[in-house]
C-alpha positions in Angstrom: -5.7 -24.4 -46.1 -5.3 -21.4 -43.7 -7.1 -22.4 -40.5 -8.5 -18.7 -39.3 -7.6 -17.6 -35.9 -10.4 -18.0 -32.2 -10.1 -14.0 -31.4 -9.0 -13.5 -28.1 -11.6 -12.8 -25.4 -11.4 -9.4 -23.9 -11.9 -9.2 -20.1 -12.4 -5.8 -19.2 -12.4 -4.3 -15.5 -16.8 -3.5 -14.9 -17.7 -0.1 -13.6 -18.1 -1.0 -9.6 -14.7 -2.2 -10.2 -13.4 0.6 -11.2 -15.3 2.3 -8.2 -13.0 0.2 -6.3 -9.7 0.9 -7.8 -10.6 4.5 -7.1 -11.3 3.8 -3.1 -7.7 2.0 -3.0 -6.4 4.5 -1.8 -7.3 5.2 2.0 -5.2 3.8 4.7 -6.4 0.4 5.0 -6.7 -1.7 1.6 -9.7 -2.9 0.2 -9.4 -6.1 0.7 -11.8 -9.1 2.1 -10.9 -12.9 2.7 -12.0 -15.6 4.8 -10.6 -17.7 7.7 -11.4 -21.2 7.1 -10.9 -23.3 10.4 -10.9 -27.3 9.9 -11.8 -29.9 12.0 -8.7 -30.6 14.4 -9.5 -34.1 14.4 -7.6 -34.5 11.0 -5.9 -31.2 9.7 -4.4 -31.1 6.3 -0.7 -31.3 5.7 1.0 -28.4 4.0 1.6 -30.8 1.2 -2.1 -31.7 0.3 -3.2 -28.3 0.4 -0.4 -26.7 -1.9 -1.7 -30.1 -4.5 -5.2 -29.0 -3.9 -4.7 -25.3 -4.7 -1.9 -26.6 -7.6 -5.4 -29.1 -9.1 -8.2 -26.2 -8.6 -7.1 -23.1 -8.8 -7.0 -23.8 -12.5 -10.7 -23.7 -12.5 -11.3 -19.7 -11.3 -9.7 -18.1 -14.3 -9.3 -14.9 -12.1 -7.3 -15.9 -9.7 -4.4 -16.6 -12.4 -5.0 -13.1 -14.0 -3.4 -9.9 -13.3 -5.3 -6.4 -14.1 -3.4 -3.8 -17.1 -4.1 -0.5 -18.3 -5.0 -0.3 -21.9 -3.5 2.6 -24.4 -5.4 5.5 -25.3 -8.5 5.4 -26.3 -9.0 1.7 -26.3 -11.4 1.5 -23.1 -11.0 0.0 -19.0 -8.6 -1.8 -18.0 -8.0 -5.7 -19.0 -7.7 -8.8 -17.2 -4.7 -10.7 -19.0 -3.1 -14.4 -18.0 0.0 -14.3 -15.4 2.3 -16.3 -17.6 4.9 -16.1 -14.1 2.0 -18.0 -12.4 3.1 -19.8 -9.4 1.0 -21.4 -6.4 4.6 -20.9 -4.6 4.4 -17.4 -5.4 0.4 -17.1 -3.4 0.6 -19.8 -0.6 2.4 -19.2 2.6 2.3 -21.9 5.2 3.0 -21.3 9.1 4.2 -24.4 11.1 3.8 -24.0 14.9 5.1 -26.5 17.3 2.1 -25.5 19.9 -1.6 -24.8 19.8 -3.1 -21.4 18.0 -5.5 -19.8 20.2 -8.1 -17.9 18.7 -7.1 -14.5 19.2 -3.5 -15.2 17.8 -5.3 -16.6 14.7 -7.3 -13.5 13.9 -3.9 -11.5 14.8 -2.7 -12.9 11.9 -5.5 -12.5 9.5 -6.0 -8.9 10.2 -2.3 -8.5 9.4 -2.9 -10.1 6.3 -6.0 -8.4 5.2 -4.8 -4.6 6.5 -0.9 -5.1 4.1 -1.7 -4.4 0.6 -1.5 -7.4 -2.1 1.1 -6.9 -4.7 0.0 -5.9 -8.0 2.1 -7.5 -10.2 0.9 -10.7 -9.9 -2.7 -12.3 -9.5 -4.6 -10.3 -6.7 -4.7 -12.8 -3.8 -2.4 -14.9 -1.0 -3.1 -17.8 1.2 -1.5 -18.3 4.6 -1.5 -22.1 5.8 -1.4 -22.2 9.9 -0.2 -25.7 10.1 -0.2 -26.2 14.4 -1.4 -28.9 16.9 -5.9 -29.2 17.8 -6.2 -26.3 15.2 -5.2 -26.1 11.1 -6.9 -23.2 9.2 -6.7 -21.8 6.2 -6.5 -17.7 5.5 -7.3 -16.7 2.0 -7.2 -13.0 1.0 -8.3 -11.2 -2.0 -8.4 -7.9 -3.2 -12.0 -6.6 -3.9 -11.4 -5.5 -7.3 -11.1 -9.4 -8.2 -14.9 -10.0 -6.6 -17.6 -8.9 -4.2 -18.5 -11.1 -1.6 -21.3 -13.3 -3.4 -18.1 -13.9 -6.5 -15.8 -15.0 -3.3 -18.4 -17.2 -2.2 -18.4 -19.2 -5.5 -14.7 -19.3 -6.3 -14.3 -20.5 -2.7 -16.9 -23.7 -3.9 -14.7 -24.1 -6.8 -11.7 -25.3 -3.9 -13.9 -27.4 -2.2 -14.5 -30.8 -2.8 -18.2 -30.7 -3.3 -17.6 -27.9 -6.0 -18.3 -28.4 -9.9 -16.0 -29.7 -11.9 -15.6 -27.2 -14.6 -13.9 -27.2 -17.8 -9.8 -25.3 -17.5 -9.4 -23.1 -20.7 -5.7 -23.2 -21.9 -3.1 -21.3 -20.1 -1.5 -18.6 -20.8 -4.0 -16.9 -23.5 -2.2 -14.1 -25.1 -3.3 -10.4 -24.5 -5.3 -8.8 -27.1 -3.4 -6.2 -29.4 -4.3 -2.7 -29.4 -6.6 -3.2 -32.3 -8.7 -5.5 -30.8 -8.8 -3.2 -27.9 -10.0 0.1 -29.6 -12.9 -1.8 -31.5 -14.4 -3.5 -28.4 -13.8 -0.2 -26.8 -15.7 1.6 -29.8 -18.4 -1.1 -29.6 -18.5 -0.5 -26.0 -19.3 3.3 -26.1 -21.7 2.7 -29.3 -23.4 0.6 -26.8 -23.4 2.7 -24.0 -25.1 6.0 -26.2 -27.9 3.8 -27.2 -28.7 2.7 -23.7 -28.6 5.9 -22.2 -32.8 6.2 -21.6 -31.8 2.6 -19.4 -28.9 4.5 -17.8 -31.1 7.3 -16.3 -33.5 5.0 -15.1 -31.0 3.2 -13.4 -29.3 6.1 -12.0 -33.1 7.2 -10.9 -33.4 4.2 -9.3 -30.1 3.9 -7.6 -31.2 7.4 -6.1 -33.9 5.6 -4.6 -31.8 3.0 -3.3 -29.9 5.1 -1.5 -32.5 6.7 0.0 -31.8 10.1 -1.4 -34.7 13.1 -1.3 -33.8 16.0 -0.6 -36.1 16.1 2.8 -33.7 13.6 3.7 -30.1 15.2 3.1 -28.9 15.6 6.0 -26.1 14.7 7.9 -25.6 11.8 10.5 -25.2 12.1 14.2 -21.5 12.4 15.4 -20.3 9.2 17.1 -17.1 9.0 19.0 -16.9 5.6 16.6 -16.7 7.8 13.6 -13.3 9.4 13.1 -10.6 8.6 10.8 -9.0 5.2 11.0 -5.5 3.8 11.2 -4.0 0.9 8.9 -4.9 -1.4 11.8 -7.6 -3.7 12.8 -8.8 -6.5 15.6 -11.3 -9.1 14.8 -13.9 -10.7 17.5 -16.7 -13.2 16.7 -20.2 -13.9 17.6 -21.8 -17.4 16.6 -25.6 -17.9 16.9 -27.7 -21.2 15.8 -28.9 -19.7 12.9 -32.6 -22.0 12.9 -33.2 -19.9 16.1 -32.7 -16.6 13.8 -34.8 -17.9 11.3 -37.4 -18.4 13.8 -37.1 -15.1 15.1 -37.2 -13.3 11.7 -40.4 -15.5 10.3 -42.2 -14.5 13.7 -41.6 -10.7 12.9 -42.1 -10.9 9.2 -38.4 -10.0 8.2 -35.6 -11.7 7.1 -32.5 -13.1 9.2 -30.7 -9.7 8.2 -33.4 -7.7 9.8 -32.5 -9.4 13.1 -29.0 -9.4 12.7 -29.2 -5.4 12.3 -31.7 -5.4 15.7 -29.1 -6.9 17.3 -26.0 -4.8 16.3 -27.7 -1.6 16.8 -28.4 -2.6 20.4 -25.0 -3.1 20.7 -23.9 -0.1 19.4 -26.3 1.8 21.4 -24.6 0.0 24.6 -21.8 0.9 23.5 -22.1 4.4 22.7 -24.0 4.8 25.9 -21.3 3.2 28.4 -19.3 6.1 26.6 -22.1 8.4 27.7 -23.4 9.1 24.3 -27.3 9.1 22.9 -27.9 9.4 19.3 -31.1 9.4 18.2 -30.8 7.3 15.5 -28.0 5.0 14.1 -27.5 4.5 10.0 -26.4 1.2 8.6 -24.8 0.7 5.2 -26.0 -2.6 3.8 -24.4 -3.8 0.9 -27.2 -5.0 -2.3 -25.7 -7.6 -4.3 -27.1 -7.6 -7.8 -26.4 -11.4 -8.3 -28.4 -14.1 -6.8 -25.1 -16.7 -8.0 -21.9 -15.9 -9.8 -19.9 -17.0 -12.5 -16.2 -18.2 -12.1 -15.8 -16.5 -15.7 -17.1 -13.4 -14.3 -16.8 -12.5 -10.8 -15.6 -8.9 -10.4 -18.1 -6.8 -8.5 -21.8 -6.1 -8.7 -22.9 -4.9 -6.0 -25.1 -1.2 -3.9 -25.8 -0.1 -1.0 -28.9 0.7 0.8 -28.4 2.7 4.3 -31.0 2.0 6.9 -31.8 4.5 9.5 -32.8 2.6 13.2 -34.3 4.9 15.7 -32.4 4.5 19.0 -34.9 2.1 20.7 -33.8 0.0 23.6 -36.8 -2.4 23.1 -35.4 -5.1 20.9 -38.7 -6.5 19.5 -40.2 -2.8 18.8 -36.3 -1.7 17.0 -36.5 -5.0 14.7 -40.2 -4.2 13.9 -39.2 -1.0 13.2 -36.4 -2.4 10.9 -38.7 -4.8 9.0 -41.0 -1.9 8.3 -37.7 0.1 6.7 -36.4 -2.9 4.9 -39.4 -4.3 3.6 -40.6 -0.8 2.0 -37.3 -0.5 0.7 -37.1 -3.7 -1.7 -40.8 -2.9 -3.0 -39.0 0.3 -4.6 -36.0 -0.6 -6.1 -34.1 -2.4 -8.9 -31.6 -3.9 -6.9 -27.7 -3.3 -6.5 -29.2 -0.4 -8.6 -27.1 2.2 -6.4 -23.4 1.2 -7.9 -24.7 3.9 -11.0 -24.7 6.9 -9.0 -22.4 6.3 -6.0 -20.0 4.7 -8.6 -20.2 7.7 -10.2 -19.7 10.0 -7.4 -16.7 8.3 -5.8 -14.5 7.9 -9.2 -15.1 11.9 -9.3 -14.0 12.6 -6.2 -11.3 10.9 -6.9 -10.0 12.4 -10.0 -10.5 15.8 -8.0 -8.2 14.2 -5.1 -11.0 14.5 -2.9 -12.2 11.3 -2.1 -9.6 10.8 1.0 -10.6 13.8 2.6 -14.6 12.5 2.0 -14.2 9.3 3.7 -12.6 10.2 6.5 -14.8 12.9 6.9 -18.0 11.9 5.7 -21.3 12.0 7.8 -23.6 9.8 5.7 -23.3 6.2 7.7 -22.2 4.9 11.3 -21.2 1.8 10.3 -21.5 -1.2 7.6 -22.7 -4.1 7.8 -22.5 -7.3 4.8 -24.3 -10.5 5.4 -23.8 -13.2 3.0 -25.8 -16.6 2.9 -23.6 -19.8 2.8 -23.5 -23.4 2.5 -26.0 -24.9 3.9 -23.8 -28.0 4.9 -20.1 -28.1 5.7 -17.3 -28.0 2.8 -14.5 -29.8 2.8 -11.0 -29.2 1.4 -8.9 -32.7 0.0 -11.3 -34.5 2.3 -11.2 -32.7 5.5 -14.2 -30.9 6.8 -14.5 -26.8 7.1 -15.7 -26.3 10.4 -15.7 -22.7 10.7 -16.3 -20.0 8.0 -15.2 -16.6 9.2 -15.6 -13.9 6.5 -13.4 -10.6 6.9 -13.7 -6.9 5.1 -11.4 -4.2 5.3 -13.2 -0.7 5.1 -11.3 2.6 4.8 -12.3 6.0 6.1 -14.2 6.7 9.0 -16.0 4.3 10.4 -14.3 2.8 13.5 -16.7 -0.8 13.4 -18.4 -2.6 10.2 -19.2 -6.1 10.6 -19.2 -8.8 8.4 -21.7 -11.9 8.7 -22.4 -15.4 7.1 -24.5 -18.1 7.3 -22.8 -21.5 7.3 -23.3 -25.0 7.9 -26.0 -24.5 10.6 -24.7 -21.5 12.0 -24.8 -17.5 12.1 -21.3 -15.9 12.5 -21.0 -12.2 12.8 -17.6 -11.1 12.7 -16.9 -7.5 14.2 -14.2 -6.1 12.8 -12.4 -2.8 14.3 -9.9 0.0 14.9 -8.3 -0.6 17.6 -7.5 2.8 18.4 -11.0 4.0 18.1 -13.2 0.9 19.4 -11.2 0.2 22.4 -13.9 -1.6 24.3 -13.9 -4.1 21.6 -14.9 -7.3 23.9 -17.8 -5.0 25.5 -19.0 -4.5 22.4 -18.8 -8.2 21.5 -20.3 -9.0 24.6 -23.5 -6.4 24.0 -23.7 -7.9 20.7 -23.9 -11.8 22.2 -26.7 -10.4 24.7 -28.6 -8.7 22.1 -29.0 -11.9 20.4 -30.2 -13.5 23.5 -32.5 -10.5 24.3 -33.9 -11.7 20.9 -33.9 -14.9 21.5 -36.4 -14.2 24.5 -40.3 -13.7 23.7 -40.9 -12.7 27.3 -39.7 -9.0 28.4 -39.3 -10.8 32.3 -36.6 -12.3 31.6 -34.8 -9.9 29.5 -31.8 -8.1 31.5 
C-alpha cells in the first residue's frame, strides 16, 4: 500500500513584509529587539540560558527559518527550515568581571540593533551580559521576521509562563517549483476576485493616513529632521503606569494619548532651547492590525496613522487636543488599513531607486512613536524574574528621534532612541520628557514649573 505524501506547507513572505525588505536599505537596519534586565538578586548562568533557548526556541518556528527567493513566476518569497540551525550560531554571551552600568548596557544594544543581521541564517542574535548586581539579556530581530505585537508573543513563548505548544518536525523540506507556481497561481486567482475588497481597503488606508488633498502639505522643518547616520544612543523614562491610566480615564483617552502629550512637550522644549517654534508637530503612530499573534504566523501586520499636535505648552489643553484627533480617527477607519497604500508606495519607490532619497528627505512626519501593551505581571526566564522590559526600534531616514514605549509589569517605559549626531542634547530631552510626565501628573496649574 502506497501511503500518499502530507504536502509541504508553503510559508510565503506577506505584503508589509515585503514593504520591509524594500526599506532595508537606508543606513541604519530595520531591526527592533528588546533588553531584558533580570533581577540581580539571582542572574542566570550562561549555561541555563543557552538550555533554555536550546528547549524553546523549538516552539517559534520562525526563528529557525531563513527567507528565499522563489523562481520565476512562482510568487513572494518563502520561509524554508535552517537545516545548519545552531543556538551557538545566535547566542553570544559577555562575561564581565565588574558591574554594567546602564549607559554601557544600552552602548551595547544599540551596537547590536544599528549592525545588520546576517542573512544566511535565521534572522535574529542574542547577546548574554553575564556581570556582577546586573545580568540581561539583548535579543534582536530583523523586522521582516515580526512587528512588534509578533515579538511580543514569541518573547512569551521563552518565558516560563508561556504555552506549551506543540514542535513540528525539523527540518521540513522546501517546496519544489511546482508546488510554488500553483499556490502562486491560486494566490493571484485570489487576489483578482478580491479586488472590489482591495479598493476599499486602499480607500480606507487613505483615510488612515489622513490623506485629503486640503491636507497635502508638507511638515514644518526641524533641525531634528535631517538625514541620519548608522548610529544611535538610547535613554529611558519609567512612569507607574496606574498613574497614566488615571490620567488618560480623567481625559477620555487612552494611555497613548498621554504618552504623545508628553513627548510633544518635550520636543517642543527641545526645539525651543534650540530657538525653534513650529506650529505644530506630526507623530507617526504605528496601527497594529492584530489584537494577538500566532507563533505560526508572525511576520508583519501593521499602518500608521500620523497625528498632527498644535504646539500648545498647556499640557492638559495639548492631550485634550490629542484625544479629540485620536478618538475621531478610530471611528473612521479599518485598522492597520494603511499597510495597502503606503506598502504600495514605498516598494515603488523602491524599484525606481528612489526610496533613499525619499526618506531622508521626506517632510511628511517629525518623529515616530510605537507603544505596545505588555504583561501585565513580570516574566521569568528558567526561573528568574524579568525585571525590566526595554523595547528598541531602529528607524532609517530622517527622523533624528522616534521613541519606542511598553507597558510592563506595573510600569510605563518610554525608550527614546536617537542620532547622536543630530539630537545632541539627548539627556535634555530625556529630562523634558520626565517633567512632562510630572506636569501631567499634576491637576493643579500652581504647581506646575
Amino acid at each position: 500500500m502506497i501511503q500518499a505524501q502530507v504536502p509541504v506547507a508553503i510559508e510565503r513572505a506577506g505584503p508589509m513584509d515585503l514593504t520591509v525588505l524594500a526599506t532595508d536599505h537606508a543606513s541604519i537596519p530595520m531591526q527592533i529587539g528588546a533588553i531584558l534586565l533580570f533581577d540581580s538578586a539571582a542572574a542566570p548562568t550562561p549555561a541555563s540560558i543557552q538550555a533554555l533557548l536550546v528547549e524553546r526556541i523549538p516552539r517559534i518556528p520562525r526563528f529557525r527559518q531563513v527567507l528565499r527567493r522563489t523562481p520565476f513566476g512562482c510568487g513572494r518569497p518563502i520561509w524554508v527550515d535552517d537545516p545548519e540551525f545552531s543556538i551557538d550560531r545566535h547566542l553570544a554571551v559577555l562575561v564581565r568581571s565588574k558591574p554594567v552600568a546602564e549607559q554601557e548596557l544600552f552602548l551595547l544594544a544599540t551596537d547590536l540593533l544599528c549592525v545588520p543581521l546576517a542573512r544566511d541564517r535565521p534572522l535574529w542574535r542574542a547577546v548574554l551580559v553575564h556581570a556582577p548586581g546586573r545580568c540581561s539579556l539583548i535579543v534582536i530581530v530583523h523586522h521582516v521576521l515580526t512587528d512588534g505585537v509578533g515579538g511580543l508573543v514569541a518573547l512569551s513563548a521563552l518565558t516560563d509562563e508561556g504555552p506549551v505548544s506543540a514542535v513540528r518536525g525539523f527540518p521540513q523540506p522546501p517546496p519544489d517549483g511546482w508546488a510554488l507556481a500553483a499556490d502562486a497561481t491560486g494566490e493571484r486567482l485570489r487576489a483578482i476576485r478580491t479586488l472590489p475588497t482591495a479598493f476599499q481597503r486602499v480607500a480606507s488606508g487613505l483615510r488612515e493616513l489622513g490623506f485629503s488633498w486640503a491636507s497635502v502639505r508638507p511638515i514644518e522643518r526641524t533641525s531634528l529632521n535631517r538625514p541620519t547616520s548608522p548610529r544611535r544612543r538610547i535613554t529611558r523614562v519609567e512612569v507607574d503606569l496606574a498613574e497614566i491610566v488615571a490620567i488618560a480615564r480623567h481625559a477620555d483617552g487612552t494611555v497613548n494619548d498621554v504618552v504623545l502629550a508628553a513627548l510633544t512637550g518635550a520636543l517642543l522644549d527641545l526645539l525651543r532651547a534650540r530657538g525653534e517654534r513650529p506650529r505644530q508637530l506630526v507623530i507617526s503612530v504605528p496601527i497594529a492590525g492584530r489584537r494577538g499573534g500566532d507563533l505560526r504566523r508572525l511576520g508583519n501586520d501593521t499602518g500608521v496613522r500620523p497625528i498632527a499636535v498644535a504646539a500648545i505648552d498647556d499640557d492638559s489643553t495639548r492631550l485634550t487636543d490629542i484625544v479629540a484627533v485620536t478618538s475621531a480617527a478610530k471611528r473612521t477607519t479599518v485598522r492597520a488599513s494603511s499597510a495597502a497604500p503606503l506598502g504600495g508606495t514605498f516598494r515603488l519607490l523602491h524599484r525606481l531607486g528612489l526610496f533613499q532619497a525619499f526618506i531622508d528627505h521626506q517632510r511628511l512626519v517629525h518623529t515616530f512613536e510605537t507603544n505596545l501593551r505588555g504583561p501585565g505581571t513580570a516574566l521569568h526566564l528558567a526561573g528568574h524574574r524579568v525585571a525590566t522590559l526595554v523595547p528598541l526600534v531602529a528607524t532609517p531616514g530622517n527622523v533624528g528621534v522616534t521613541f519606542a514605549v511598553l507597558s510592563y509589569a506595573g510600569s510605563l517605559g518610554v525608550t527614546v532612541i536617537a542620532d547622536p549626531d543630530i539630537v545632541t542634547d539627548q539627556d535634555a530631552l530625556t529630562a523634558a520628557l520626565t517633567a512632562r510626565f510630572e506636569r501631567l501628573r499634576q491637576p493643579d496649574p500652581s504647581v506646575r514649573r
